[in-house]
C-alpha positions in Angstrom: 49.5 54.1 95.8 51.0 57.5 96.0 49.6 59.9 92.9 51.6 62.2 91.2 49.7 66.0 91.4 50.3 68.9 89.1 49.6 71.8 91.5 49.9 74.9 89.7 48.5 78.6 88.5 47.5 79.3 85.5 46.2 81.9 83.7 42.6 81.6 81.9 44.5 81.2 78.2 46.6 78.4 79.6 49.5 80.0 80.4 51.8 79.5 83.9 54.5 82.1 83.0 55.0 84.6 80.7 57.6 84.4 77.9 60.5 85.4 80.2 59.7 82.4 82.7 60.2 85.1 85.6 57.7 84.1 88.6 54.7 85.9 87.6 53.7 86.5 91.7 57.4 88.3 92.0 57.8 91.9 92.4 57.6 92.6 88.8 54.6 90.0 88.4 51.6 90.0 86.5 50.1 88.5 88.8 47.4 89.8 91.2 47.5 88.1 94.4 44.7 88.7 96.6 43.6 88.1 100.1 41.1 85.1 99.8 43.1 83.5 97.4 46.2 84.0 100.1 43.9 82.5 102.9 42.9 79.5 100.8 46.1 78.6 100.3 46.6 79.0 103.9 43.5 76.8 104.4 43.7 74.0 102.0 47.2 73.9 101.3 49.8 75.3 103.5 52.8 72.7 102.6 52.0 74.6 99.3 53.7 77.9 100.2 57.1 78.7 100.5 59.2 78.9 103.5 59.0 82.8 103.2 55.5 83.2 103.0 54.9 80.5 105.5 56.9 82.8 107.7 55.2 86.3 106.9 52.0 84.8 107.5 53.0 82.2 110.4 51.9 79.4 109.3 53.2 75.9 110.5 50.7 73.6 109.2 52.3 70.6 107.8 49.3 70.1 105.2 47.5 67.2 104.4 48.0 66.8 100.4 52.0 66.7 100.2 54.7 65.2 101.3 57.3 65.6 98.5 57.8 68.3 96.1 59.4 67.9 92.0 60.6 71.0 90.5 63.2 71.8 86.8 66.3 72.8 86.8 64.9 76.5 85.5 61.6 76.7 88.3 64.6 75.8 90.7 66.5 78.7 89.6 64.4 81.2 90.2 64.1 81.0 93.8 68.4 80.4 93.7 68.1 84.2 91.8 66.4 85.2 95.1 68.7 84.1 97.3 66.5 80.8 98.4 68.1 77.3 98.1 65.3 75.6 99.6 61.8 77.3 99.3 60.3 74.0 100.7 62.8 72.5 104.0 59.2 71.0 104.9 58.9 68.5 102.3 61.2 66.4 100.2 62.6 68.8 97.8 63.7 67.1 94.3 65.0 68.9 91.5 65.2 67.2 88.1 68.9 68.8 86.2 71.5 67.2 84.0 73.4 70.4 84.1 73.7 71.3 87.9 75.6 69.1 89.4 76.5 70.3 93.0 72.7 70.8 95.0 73.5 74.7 96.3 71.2 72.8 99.7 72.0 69.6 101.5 68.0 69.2 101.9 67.4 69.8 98.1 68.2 66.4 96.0 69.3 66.7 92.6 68.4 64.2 90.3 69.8 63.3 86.2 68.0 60.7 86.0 65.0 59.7 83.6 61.5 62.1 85.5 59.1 59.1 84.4 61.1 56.1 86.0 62.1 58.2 89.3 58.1 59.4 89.5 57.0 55.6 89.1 59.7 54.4 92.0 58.3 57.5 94.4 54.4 56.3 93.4 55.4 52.9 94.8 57.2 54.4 98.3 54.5 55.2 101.5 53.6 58.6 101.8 51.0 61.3 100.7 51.1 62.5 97.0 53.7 64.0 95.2 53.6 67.4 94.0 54.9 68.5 90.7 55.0 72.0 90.7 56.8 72.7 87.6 57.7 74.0 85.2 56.7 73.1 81.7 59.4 70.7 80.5 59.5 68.5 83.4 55.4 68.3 83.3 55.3 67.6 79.5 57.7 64.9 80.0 55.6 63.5 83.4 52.6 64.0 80.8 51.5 60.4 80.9 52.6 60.1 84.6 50.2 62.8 86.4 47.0 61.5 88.2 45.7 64.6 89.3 45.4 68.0 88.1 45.0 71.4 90.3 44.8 74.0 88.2 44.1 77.4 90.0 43.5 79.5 87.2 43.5 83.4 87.4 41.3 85.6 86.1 43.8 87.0 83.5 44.8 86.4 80.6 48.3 86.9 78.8 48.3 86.1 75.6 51.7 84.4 75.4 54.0 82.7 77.9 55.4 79.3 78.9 51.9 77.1 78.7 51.2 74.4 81.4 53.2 71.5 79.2 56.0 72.2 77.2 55.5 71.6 73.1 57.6 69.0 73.7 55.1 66.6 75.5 53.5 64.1 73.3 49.9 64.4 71.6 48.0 61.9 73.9 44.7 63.0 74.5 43.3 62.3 78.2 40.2 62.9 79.8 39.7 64.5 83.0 37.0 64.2 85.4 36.2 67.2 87.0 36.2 65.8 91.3 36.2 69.0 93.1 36.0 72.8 92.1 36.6 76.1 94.3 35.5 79.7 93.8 37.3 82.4 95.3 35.2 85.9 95.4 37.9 87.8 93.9 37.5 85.7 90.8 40.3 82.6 91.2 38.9 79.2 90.7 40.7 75.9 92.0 39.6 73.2 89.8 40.5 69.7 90.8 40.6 66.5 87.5 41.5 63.1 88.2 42.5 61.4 85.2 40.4 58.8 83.2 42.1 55.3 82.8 40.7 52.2 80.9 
């Protein structure tokens, strides 16, 4: 069965934005972006990367961990301020919004529907895993739902920002088991948990 991954940066006080939600890799980013953590990405996972950057850096690599790719309404929007409809034409692109209701790309599907019931129908459909990639809101409410966690955490810290699940996911603690961990020279780390179930 198909597992449900969140992929996504954060910083080391558990943060994945800052308050404004902006994309904290952007031109005004916090975000330091470095060569070996670039080339990693390039490595491990190149479905990973936008279409832009899989442009500037010519990489056609279909990948190996992804095959479809969940996004909000408000992580969709900041690629839309930029001018990109579709950052990922190489995967299945869904975007979960009960207030858009014309997709500005034929290739990007939006859905109303209930996160949770959509996730469990895509678990049970062939293919490699799914990617969630954000943001907060849609992960809190995929809380239960997520089998994996890759976290590559920065070596920054913020102090305040949009944290990896919204306060509106439920208190259900989970343990994670620690199944594979990366360290980048500049400092990044790629820490990979797989959920514990009974």
């Amino acid at each position: 069965m198909r597992r449900l991954v969140y992929y996504i940066a954060t910083t080391l006080d558990g943060f994945i934005a800052g308050p404004d939600g902006a994309d904290p890799t952007g031109p005004n980013g916090f975000w330091p972006i470095q060569e070996d953590y670039i080339q990693h990405l390039v490595t491990e996972y190149p479905e990973t990367l936008p279409v832009q950057a899989r442009q500037a850096l010519s990489v056609t690599a279909e990948g190996t961990h992804f095959d479809t790719v969940l996004e909000g309404r408000r992580s969709y929007e900041i690629g839309l301020a930029a001018g990109i409809t579709d950052a990922y034409p190489h995967l299945r692109h869904l975007v979960f919004s009960r207030s858009l209701t014309e997709s500005p790309d034929p290739a990007v599907e939006l859905v109303a529907e209930d996160p949770v019931t959509i996730v469990r129908e895509l678990k049970q459909q062939e293919g490699k895993d799914i990617w969630l990639l954000g943001g907060a809101e849609l992960a809190g409410s995929l809380y239960a739902e997520i089998d994996t966690l890759i976290l590559k955490v920065g070596p920054l810290t913020i102090g305040n920002g949009i944290p990896l699940f919204s306060r509106q996911a439920a208190f259900d603690p989970s343990i994670w088991t620690l199944t594979d961990h990366t360290v980048i020279k500049s400092g990044a780390v790629f820490l990979t948990y797989t959920r514990v179930t009974d």
